[in-house]
Structure formats: C-alpha cells, structure tokens
N, C-alpha and C positions, 0 to 999 in steps of 0.2 A: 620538477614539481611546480615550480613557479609558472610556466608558461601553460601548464594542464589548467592551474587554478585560474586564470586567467581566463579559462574557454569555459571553466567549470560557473566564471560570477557570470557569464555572457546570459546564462539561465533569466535572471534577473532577483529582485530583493522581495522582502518581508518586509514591511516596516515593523520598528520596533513597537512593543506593547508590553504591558506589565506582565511579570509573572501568576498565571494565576494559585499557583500551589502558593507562594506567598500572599498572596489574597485571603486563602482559607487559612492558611496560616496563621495569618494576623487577626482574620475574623470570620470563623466558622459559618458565620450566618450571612456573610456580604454576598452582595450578587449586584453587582452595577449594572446600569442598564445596558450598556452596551454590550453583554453577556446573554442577555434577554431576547429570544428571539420573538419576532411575528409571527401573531396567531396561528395561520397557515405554514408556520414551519417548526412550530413546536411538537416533540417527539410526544406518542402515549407512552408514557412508562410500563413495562409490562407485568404481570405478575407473573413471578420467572416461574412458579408453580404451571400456572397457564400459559404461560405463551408457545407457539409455536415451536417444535424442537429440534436440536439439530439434527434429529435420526431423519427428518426430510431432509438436510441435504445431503447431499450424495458423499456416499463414502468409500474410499479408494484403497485399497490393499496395493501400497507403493511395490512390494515385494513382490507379488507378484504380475504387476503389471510391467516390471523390468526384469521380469523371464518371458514376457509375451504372451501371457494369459490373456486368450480373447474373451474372456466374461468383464475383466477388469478392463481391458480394451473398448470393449462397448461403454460400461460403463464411464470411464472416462471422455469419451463423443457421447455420451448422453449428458453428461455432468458441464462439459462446453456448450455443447448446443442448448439447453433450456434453462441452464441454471446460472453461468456464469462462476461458479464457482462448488468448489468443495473440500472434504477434509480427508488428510491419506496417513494411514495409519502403517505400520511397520515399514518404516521409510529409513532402517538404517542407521542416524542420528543419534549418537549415544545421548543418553538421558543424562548423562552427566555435563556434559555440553548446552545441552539444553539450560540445565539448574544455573550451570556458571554466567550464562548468558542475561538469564533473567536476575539472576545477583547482583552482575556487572550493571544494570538498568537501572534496578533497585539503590547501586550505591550509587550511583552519580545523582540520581533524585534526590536522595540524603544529603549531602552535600549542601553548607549552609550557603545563601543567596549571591555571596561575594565571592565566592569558590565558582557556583557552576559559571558566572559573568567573567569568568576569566576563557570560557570555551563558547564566548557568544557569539552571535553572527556580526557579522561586520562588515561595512561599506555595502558591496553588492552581491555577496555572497550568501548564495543560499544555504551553504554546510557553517555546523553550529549548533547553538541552544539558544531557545526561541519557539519563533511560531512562526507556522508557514501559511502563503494564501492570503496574508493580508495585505491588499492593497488599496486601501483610501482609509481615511482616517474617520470616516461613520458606517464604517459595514460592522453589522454585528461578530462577534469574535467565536473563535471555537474556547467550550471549557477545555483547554488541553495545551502542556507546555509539551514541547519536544525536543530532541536532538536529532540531526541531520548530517549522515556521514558518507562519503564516496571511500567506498574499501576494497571493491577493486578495478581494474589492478591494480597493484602492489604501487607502482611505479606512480601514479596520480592520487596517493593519498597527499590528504593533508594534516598531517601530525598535529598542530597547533589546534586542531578541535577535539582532539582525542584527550580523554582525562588522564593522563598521566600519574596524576597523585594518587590514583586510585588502584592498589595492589589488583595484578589478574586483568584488568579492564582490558587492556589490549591484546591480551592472551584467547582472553575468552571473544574477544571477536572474530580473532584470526581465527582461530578453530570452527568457530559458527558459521562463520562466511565460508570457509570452504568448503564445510558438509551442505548449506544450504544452497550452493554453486552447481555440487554435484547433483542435487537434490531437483533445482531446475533447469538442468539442463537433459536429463532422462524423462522430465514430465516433454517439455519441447521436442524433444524427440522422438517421441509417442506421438503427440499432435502432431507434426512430420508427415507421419505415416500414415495417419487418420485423412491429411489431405490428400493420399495418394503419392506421394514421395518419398525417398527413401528416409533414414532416420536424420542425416544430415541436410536434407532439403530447407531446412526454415533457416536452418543456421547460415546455410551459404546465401541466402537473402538478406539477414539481418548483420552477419558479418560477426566482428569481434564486439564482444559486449563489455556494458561497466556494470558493477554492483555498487546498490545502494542500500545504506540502510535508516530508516527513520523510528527511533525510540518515544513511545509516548509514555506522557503521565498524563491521567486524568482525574485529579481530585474527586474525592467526594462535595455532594453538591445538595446545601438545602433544600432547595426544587428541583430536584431533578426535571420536570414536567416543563421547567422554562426556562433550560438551556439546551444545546448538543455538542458531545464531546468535540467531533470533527461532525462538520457537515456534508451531507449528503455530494457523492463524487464520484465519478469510474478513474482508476488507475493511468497514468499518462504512460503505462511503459510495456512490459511484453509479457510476462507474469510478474506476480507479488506471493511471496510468499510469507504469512502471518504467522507468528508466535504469540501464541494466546495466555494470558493469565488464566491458571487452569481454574480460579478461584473464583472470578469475577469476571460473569459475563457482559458482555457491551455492543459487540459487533451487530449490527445488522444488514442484512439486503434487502432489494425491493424484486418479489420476485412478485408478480402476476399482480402489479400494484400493489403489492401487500409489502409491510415490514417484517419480516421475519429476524428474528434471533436467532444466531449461531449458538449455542450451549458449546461451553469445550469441551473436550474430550483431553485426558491426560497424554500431554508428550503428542498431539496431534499436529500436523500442520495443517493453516486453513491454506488454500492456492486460490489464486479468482485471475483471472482472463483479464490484459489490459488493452487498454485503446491499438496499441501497434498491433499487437496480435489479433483483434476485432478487422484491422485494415488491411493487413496482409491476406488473414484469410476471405477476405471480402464480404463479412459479417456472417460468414459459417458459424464461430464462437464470437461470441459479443461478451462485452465488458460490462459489467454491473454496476448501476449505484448501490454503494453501500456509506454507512455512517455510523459513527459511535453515540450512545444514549451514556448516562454520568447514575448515580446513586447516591443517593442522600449519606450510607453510612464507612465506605471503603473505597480507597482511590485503586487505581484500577492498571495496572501494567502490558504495554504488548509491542513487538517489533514488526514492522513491515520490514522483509528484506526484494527489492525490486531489480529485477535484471531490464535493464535500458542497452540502447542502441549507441552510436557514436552518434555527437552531435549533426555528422556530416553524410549521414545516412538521408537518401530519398525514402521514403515510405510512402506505400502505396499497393493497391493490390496485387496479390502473384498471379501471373499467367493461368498457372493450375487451377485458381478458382476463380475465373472467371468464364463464361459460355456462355451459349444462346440460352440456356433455364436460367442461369445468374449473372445476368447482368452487373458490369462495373458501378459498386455503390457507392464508391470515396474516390479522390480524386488524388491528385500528390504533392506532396510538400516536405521541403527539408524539417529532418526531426527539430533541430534548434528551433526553427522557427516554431515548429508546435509548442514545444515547451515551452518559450516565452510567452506565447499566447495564453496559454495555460497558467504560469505562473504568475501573470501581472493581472489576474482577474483573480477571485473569490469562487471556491468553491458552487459549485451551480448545477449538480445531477449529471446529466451527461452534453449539457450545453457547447464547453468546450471542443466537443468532438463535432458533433451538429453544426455549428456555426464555422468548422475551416474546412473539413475534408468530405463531410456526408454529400453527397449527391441530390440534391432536393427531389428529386422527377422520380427516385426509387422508389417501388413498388414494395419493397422487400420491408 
C-alpha cells in the first residue's frame, strides 16, 4: 500500500483552506471574500419551481439496456452524443445501499472539527478531507468541503483516510463501490459497442482500472447568488458516476450554453462522460461542464464515484474512431501527466482538456 500511495501523491496537492461547514457553523451569515466569486462567474440561482427539468435530460432504463434493448441503445448514443450526460433508473442497486451510503456521508460530516482533521489530507496527497483544486493562495474557493478516497482495488487502499470511528462507514463503502463498479462497467460496455466494437473493446484500451470516490458537503449559504458549490469542470476520468441527495437539488450542466438543473429522481444515478472517454472515442461522446450552485436554507449531500485509468496509461484516440470523416482531434499523453496538469490548476470549464490534448486545426 505504501508504494501505491506513493504513485497515488505523484497526482499532486490541495493546499489547505479552512473548513467551510465550520464557517457556517460558527457564523451562518459569514461569507469571506474569497468565497465570492467574479461578476461573470456568479451562478443565477434558479427558481427550482421554474427552472429547467430534469425530465430534459435523458433517461436510461439501466435494465433494460443490459439485455440489449435497442431503444435504450439509442438512447444512450443519444444521451453521449449531445448531452454528455444522464440518469439511469432500475439499475439494480439495492436502495438499501444506497441509504447506508448517504448515512455513511451524512455521519462523517457530523463529526465535530477535530475528528474529521484526523482523516485530512496531508503532505502531497490528494486522498483525504479537504478540498480539492486549489492551487494558489488567491483563487476564489469552492463553497464545498469534501472527502477524497481511492477504493479500488482493494489492494491500494489507504485505510488512514477512512473514518474508522464511525460504525458501518467502511462497510457501506464496500458495498457501494462494488454495485457502482458493476454498474460502470455495463454502461462502458454498451459505449463499446456503440463504437462499433465488441463489449470488451474499450476495456482492452483503457486496461485495469481504479475507483475513486469523492464525498461532498455543501453548506447552506446566505447568498447563494455569490458563491458556487464546485466550479464549473468536465470530469478528468472515463465515467462518473453521481449519487444525488434526493432532497436537494444543485447539480448543473451547460448544455447549448445554457445552465441546466438536474432535478433527482429517487434511488437514480446521474452518469456524465469524462475527458478519457471524450479522447479515446475521438470526441464521439464529449465530457461536459458541470457545477454545483449552494442555497441559502439546507446543506446539500452527493458522491461522485469515478472509474480512472492506471497512471501509466497512454491515452489517446482509438483506431476505430478515427477516418477520413473523423479526423484525429487529441493528440497523446501519459494519463499522470494529465492529471497533474489538471490538478495543479483551478477548476476552468473544459480548459484543461483544450490546453494539452485538443488538436487546435479541428474542425469538429
């Protein structure tokens, strides 16, 4: 484990920053400036009555799309190709699993200040509790603490971030990571096939993968209108898949220049398309910016779980989609490298992708 973690700090750091649920904590109404974002990147808060719903984005009968239902089929190359992302509904996942998961989340955020600092990030390691993305000491911050875990394999965990004290916590991970493993690795499967390959096509590209998973909290926040939970990002990995507070919406995407709100749907998952998979398939499916918006009166829970590459992966487009109609639109590069790229800069839309691997001359 010691020598995984080792490749795992190679990633690079956070610096540290104050907690902000002890912020609201201590003073419901604080909002320091550097919480405050610039005119042009402050979220409209929506009126959840009005706002856009998530019955526009596409929605996936996981059931039947892992018996080879080509309506569900389409649908899902529809749902890649123009949307970046969407929600799959009988997907398997005991609801009980589910519950335990968001329990497990729920308690370590309870957890008073000097407890969760015992699971914090430290030296150059990205896994922890903290915050991610920040790297200079005046970029504006995200409202949002988190915890940051590498859970599989088994074998490159690292125990000493996992809350221990906390009955179930590690139970209910294991369980969740494995239904959510299965879970993406039948959606990749699918896209597979969608390229024209067989189900195991992407998989013998991308190789043996890791799971990751990333817990937020998002306080309630007296302006909502002049902060954002997480700022505006596409995913650095192959899919993501989201566990939503069924309660409390926040999620958005930018789809056709527009911000759109995901609404949950009970026991759904959200999936969105990440940069690797945007690359391999040679911008067939592209990766979305999305962002979390805050609320003035409930703090707001949800888990990203992300399946990644080995560090030591070339990434780069696959033969199968590339042709004379599709020309080669990204170029190649070791994943590590991307990732540090990635994580030693501030969240920036889909900059990070643009600036190492896009092809400038594309047409596409």
């Amino acid at each position: 484990m010691g020598c995984e973690d080792e490749k795992v700090s190679d990633w690079g750091k956070s610096l540290p920053v104050p907690s902000v649920q002890e912020l609201v904590r201590n003073d419901p109404r604080s909002l320091p400036q550097r919480y405050i974002q610039l005119h042009g990147d402050r979220p409209v808060v929506p009126d959840m009555a009005m706002a856009s719903s998530s019955s526009d984005i596409p929605i996936i009968d996981f059931a039947l799309l892992a018996k080879g239902d080509e309506h569900e089929t389409r649908n899902l190359d529809l749902a890649c190709r123009e949307w970046g992302f969407f929600q799959i509904i009988n997907h398997g996942m005991p609801e009980e699993v589910l519950l335990k998961m968001k329990a497990a989340i729920a308690a370590f955020f309870e957890l008073p200040l000097e407890e969760k600092n015992k699971y914090a990030q430290d030296g150059n390691n990205f896994q922890g509790y903290g915050q991610a993305y920040v790297a200079s000491e005046d970029q504006k911050l995200d409202w949002c603490d988190m915890v940051f875990l590498i859970t599989l394999p088994h074998e490159i965990r690292n125990l000493k971030y996992w809350a221990d004290t906390i009955p179930g916590f590690k139970d209910a991970i294991e369980k969740y990571s494995k239904e959510a493993q299965k879970v993406a690795e039948e959606i990749c499967a699918n896209i597979s096939l969608l390229m024209g390959m067989d189900k195991d096509g992407l998989k013998r590209s991308y190789g043996n993968t890791k799971q990751a998973m990333r817990m937020n909290y998002y306080p309630p926040c007296s302006r909502p209108d002049l902060v954002i939970g997480i700022n505006p990002h596409s995913d650095p990995d192959i899919i993501t898949l989201l566990l939503q507070d069924d309660e409390v919406p926040g999620l958005q995407i930018r789809h056709k220049d527009e911000w759109v709100l995901v609404k949950p749907i009970r026991n759904a998952i959200v999936v969105n398309v990440g940069d690797v998979m945007e690359i391999l398939s040679n911008g067939m499916y592209k990766s979305i910016e999305h962002r979390a918006i805050t609320n003035e009166s409930k703090a707001r829970l949800s888990l990203a779980t992300i399946m990644i590459p080995y560090d030591e992966l070339e990434i780069g487009p696959m033969e199968c989609a590339v042709d004379e109609h599709r020309p080669r639109m990204y170029g190649n590069m070791k994943y590590l490298d991307y990732l540090r790229y990635t994580f030693a800069r501030k969240m920036e839309g889909k900059a990070h992708l643009d600036n190492t691997l896009k092809i400038k001359s594309s047409s596409f």
